[in-house]
C-alpha positions in Angstrom: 7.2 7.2 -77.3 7.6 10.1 -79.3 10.5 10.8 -82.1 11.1 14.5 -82.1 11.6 15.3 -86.0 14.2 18.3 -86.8 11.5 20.8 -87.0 10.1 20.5 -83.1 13.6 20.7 -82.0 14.3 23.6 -84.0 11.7 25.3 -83.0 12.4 25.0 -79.5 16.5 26.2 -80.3 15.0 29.1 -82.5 12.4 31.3 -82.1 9.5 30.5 -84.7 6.1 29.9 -85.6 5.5 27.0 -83.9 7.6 27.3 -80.9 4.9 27.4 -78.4 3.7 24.5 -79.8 7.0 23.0 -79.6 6.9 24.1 -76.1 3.8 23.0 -75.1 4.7 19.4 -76.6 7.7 19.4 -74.0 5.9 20.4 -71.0 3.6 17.7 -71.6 5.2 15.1 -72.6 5.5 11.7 -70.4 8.7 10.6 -71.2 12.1 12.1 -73.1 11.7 12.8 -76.9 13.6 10.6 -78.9 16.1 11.6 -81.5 19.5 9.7 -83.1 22.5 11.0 -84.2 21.1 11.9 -88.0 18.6 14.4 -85.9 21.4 16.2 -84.6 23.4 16.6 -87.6 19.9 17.9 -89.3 19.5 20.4 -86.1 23.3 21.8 -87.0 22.5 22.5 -90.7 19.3 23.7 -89.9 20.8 26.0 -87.0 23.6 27.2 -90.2 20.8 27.2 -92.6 19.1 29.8 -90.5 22.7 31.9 -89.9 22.5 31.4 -93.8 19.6 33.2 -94.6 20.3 35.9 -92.1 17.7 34.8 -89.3 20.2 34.5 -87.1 23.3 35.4 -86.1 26.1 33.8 -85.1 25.6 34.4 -81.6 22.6 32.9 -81.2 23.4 30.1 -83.6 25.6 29.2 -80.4 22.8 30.0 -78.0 20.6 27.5 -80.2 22.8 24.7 -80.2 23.2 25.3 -76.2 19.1 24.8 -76.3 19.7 21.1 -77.7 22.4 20.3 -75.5 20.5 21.4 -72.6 17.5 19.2 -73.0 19.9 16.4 -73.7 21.6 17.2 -70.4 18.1 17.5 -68.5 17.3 14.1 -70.2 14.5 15.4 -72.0 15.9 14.0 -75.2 16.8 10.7 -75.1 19.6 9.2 -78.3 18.2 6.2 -79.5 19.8 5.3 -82.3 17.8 2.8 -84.9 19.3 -0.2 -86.4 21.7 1.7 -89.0 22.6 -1.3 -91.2 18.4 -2.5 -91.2 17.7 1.1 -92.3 20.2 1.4 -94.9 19.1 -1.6 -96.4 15.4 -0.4 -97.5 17.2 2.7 -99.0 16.7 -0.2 -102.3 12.7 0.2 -102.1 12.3 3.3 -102.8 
C-alpha cells in the first residue's frame, strides 16, 4: 500500500524535477496509489498555485487536472478515504 502525497501526484500532472521519479514510482507500482479527498483538494491548489506563479498556464492547468482524473479512471489511484471524525480528533495533540 502506498499513499501518494500531493507532491508525487503533482509531479506526474506537471512537468518537474521529480517527475521521472514520479513516473517511475507508477510504472512500478503493485497496486493503485492511494489518495482521499483532502489530496485532491491539495492537487487543485497546487495545480492554481502553479497558474499563480506563472509556471503554468491556464491551459495546461486543465491538461493537469485531466492527468489526475486519468489515473483515477485507469484505477491507478484508488480514494480511500480515512476515518474523518478519528482524524479530526488528534488535531488536540498537537
Amino acid at each position: 500500500m502506498i499513499y501518494a502525497d500531493t507532491s508525487v501526484l503533482i509531479s506526474l500532472a506537471i512537468q518537474d524535477i521529480n517527475t521521472g521519479r514520479a513516473a517511475k514510482l507508477m510504472t512500478t507500482a503493485t497496486a493503485p496509489l492511494l489518495f482521499n479527498s483532502m489530496l485532491s483538494l491539495e492537487i487543485c491548489n497546487a495545480i492554481q498555485l502553479a497558474v499563480g506563479r506563472s509556471d503554468i498556464d491556464e491551459v495546461n492547468a486543465v491538461e493537469s487536472e485531466a492527468r489526475i482524473w486519468e489515473l483515477k479512471r485507469a484505477k491507478m489511484l484508488e480514494l480511500v478515504e480515512p476515518d474523518w471524525i478519528r482524524a479530526v480528533s488528534y488535531t488536540h495533540l498537537t
